[in-house]
C-alpha positions in Angstrom: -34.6 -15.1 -12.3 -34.2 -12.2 -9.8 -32.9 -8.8 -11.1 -29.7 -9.2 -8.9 -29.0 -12.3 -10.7 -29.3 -10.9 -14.1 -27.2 -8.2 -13.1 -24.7 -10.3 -11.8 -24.4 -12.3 -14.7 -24.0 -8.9 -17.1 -21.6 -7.9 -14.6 -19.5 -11.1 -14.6 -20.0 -11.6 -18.6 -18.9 -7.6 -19.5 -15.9 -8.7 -17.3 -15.1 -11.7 -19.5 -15.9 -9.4 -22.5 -13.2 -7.5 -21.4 -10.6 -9.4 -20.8 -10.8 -11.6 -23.6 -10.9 -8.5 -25.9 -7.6 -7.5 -24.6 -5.5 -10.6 -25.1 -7.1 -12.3 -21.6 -5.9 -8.9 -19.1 -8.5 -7.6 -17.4 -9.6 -4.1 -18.5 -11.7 -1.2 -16.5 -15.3 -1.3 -16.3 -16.8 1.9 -15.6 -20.3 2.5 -13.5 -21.9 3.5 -16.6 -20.8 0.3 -18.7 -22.9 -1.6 -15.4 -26.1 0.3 -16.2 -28.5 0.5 -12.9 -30.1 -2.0 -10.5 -33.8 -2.1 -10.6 -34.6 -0.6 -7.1 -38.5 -1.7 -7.4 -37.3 -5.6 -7.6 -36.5 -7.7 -4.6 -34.1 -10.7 -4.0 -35.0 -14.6 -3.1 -35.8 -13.5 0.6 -37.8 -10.4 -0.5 -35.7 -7.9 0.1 -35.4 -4.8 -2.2 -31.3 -5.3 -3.8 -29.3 -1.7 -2.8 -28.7 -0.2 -6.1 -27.2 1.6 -8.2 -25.2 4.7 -6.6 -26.6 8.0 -8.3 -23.5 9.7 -7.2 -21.6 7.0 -8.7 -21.3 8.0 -12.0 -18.7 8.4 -15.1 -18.1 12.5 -14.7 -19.0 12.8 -11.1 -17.7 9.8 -9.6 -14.6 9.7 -6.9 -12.4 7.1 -4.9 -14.8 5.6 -2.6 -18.3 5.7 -3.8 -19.7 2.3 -4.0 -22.6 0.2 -4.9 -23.7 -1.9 -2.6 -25.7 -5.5 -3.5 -26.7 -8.8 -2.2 -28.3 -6.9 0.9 -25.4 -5.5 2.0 -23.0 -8.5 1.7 -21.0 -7.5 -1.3 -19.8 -3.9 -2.0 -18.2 -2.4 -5.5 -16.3 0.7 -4.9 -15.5 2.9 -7.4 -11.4 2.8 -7.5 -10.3 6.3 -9.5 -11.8 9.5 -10.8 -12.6 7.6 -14.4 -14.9 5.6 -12.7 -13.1 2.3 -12.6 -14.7 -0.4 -9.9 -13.1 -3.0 -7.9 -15.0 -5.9 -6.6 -14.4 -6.5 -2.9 -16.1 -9.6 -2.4 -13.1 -11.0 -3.1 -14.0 -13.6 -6.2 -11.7 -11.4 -8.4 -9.9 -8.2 -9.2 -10.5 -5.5 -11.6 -6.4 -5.5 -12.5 -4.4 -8.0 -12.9 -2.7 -9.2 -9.8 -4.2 -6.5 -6.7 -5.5 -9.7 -5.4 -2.3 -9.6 -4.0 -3.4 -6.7 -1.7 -5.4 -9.3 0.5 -3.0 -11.5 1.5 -0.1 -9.4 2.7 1.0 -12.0 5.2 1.8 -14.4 2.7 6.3 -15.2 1.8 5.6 -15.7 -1.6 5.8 -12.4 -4.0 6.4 -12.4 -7.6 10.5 -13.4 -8.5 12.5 -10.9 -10.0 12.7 -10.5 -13.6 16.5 -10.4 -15.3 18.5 -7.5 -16.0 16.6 -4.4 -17.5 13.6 -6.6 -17.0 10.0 -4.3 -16.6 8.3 -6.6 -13.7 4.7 -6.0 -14.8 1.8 -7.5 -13.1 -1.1 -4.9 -13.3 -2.5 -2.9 -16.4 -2.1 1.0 -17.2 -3.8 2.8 -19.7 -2.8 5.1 -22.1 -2.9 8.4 -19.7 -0.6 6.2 -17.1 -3.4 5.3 -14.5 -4.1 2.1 -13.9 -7.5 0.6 -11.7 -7.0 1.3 -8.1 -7.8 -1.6 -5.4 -9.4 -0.9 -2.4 -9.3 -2.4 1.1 -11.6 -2.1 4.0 -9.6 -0.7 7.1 -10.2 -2.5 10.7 -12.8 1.0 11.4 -16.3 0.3 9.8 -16.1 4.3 9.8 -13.0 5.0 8.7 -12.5 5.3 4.8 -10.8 2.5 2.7 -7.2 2.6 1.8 -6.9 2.9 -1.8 -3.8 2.2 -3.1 -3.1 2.2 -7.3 -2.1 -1.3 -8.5 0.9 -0.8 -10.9 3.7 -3.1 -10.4 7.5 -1.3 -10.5 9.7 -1.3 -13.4 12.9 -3.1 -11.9 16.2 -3.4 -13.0 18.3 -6.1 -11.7 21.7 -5.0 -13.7 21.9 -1.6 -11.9 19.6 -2.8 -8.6 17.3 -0.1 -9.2 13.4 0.1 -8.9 10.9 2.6 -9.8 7.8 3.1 -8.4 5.4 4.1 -11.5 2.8 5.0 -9.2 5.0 8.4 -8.2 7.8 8.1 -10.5 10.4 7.2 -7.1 13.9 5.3 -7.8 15.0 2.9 -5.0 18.4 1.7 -4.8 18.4 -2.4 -3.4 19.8 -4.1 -1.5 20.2 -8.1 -1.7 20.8 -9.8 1.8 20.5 -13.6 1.2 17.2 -14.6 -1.1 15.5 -11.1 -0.4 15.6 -7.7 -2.0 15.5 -4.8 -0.2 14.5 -1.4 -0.7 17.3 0.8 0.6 15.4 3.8 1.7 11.9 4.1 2.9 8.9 4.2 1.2 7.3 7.2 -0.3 4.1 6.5 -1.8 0.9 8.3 -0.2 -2.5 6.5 -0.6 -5.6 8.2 -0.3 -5.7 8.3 3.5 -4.3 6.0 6.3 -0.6 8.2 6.8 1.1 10.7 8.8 2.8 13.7 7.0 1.8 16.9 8.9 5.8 17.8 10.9 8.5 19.7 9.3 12.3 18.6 10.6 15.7 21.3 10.3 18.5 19.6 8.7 22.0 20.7 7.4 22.1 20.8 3.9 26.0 20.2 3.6 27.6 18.8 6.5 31.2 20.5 7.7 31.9 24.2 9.8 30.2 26.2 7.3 26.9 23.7 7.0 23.5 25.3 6.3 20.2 24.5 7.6 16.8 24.2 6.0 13.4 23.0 7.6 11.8 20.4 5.6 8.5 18.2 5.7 9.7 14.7 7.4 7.7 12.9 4.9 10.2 14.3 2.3 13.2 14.0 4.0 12.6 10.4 6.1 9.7 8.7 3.8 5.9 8.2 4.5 4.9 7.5 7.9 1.9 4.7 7.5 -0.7 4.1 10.2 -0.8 0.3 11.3 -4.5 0.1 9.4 -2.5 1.5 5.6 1.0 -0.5 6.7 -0.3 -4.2 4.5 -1.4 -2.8 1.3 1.2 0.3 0.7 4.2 -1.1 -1.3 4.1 -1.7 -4.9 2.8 -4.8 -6.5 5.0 -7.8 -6.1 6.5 -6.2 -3.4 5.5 -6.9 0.8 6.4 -5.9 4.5 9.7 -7.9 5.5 9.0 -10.7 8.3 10.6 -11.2 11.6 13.3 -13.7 10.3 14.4 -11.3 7.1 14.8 -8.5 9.3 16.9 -10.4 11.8 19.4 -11.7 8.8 19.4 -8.2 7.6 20.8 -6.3 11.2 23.0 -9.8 11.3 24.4 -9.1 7.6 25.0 -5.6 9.0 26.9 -6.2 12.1 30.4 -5.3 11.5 29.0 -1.8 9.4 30.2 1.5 10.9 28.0 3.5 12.8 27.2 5.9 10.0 25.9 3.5 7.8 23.4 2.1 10.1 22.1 5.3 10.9 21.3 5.9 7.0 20.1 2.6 6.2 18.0 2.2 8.9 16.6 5.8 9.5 16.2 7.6 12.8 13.6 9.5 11.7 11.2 9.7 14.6 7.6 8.4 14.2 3.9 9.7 14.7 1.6 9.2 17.9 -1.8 10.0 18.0 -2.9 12.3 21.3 -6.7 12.8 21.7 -7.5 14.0 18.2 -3.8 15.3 17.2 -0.9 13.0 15.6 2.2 14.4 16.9 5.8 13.7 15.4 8.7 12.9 18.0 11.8 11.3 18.4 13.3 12.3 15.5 17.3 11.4 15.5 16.5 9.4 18.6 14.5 6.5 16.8 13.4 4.7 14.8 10.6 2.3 13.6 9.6 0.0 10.5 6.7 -1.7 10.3 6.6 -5.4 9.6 4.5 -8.4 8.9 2.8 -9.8 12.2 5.4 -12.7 13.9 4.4 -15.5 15.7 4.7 -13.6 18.9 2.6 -10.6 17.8 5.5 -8.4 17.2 4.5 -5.7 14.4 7.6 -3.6 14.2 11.1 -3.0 14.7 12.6 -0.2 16.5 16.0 1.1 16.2 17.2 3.4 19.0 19.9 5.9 19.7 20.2 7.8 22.7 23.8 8.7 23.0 25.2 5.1 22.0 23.6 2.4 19.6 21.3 0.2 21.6 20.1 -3.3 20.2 17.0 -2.6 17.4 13.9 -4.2 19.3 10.7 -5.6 18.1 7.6 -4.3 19.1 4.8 -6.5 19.9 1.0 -4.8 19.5 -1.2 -3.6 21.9 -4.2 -1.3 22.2 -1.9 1.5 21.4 -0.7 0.0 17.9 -3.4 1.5 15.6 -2.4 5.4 17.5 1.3 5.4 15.5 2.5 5.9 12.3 5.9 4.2 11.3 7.7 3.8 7.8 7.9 0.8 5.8 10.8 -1.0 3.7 9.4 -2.6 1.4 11.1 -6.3 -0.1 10.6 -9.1 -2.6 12.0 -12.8 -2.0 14.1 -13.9 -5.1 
């Protein structure tokens, strides 16, 4: 038997170790509890497996190193700064439920547990991290997106959700068998956003209102680049399609102006120039991403220049991957 095949089967067996010592959830394997490949053996076609990662190690390790085997076919990145790995070959996940991450297009997302329920479908450890999972962007040289696993805590009494991963409270909205977040999205993965603008607003509105310049990330939500947009919102949760948006601006027809403009958010959006992203629009538009339609439309884009206009869908093109847009994120019921 090869070395890469002994390997793999210590791999896959400390995996089964794990989770059956922990009541059948999967647990974090560190690079260490791997050991290293043999470097002077060689697969069934001769050649030499890619090994074990030096810099890859409990201590010194970071998001992003990876071991690479089967000749290059299969990668194992290292998720976290403890050293926790996720398998990309897609066979399995290192938490419980980031498969989830890999099929963003899909309707189906976890239902909604009852009132005061905590919706749970990833493990955390004691310290209150919890295995990241890691996705390839479209770029071969362009790092992964590495988003952390948790699933929210939800309450369906008060129509609250929390995202553990940065301790933000969403209000939601219902509008027929889908939940809504009612604001946009604030978690920042390790790359693959748009934060770098700063926006003046009136801190009290009236005669005497004051203005302050903030950051637009803080005041308007994360602005995701189209390669981030698919694995950003918290487990369970997924990018709205075409046909829940459009029952969402029909529930909101008859709303007054005002309340459009807050739910929706013109908050502008990024475009990359050359080198540069560049913030614009702001108070003018705005855009959410959502899950690729039929036609090829990616986003919607609500507009305001002097009077409310119609929200349009944008369909992609070659300049799709040069903007950054925000992201509501929802759950079917």
């Amino acid at each position: 038997m090869s070395a890469l095949k002994t390997w793999i089967l210590f791999f896959c067996a400390a995996f089964l170790f794990a989770a059956c010592s922990d009541g059948g959830s999967p647990s974090k394997v560190s690079v260490d509890e791997l050991g290293d490949v043999d470097s002077s053996s060689s697969d069934d076609d001769g050649s030499k497996p890619e090994g074990s990662n030096p810099t890859a190690k409990s201590g010194s390790s970071k998001p992003g190193d990876k071991i690479v085997i089967n000749g290059g076919k299969d990668t194992i990145y290292v998720a976290d700064a403890e050293g926790s790995l996720y398998y990309s070959s897609g066979i399995f996940c290192w938490t419980e439920g980031c498969e989830k991450n890999f099929a963003p297009s899909s309707s189906s997302a976890t239902k909604p547990a009852s009132s005061g329920a905590n919706v749970s479908g990833g493990s955390s450890s004691s310290k209150g991290n919890s295995s990241s999972s890691v996705k390839q962007s479209s770029s071969s040289q362009a790092p992964a997106v590495s988003v952390d696993s948790r699933a929210p805590t939800v309450d369906m009494t008060a129509m609250k959700l929390t995202d553990v991963r940065n301790n933000q409270t969403y209000s939601l909205l219902k509008i027929g068998s889908v939940y809504w977040m009612e604001s946009n999205l604030t978690y920042k993965p390790n790359t693959g956003y748009q934060c770098d603008a700063t926006v003046e607003i009136e801190t009290e509105p009236g005669p005497e209102a004051t203005k302050e310049t903030v950051n637009v990330c803080d005041h308007y939500g994360i602005y995701y680049a189209y390669s981030a947009k698919d694995v950003v919102c918290p487990s369970g949760w997924r990018l709205p399609t075409k046909d829940e948006v459009d029952a969402a601006l029909a529930s909101m027809e008859k709303k007054p102006r005002k309340e459009l403009d807050e739910w929706w958010v013109l908050g502008g959006r990024f475009k990359q120039e050359g080198s540069n992203w560049l913030f614009g629009n702001n108070n003018g538009q705005g855009h959410l991403w959502i899950q690729k339609s039929s036609a090829n439309e990616v986003a919607i884009r609500f507009q305001d220049y002097g009077s409310w206009e119609t929200p349009k869908y944008v369909t992609a093109d070659d300049q799709t991957e040069k903007r950054a847009y925000n992201v509501r994120c929802v759950m079917s019921e």
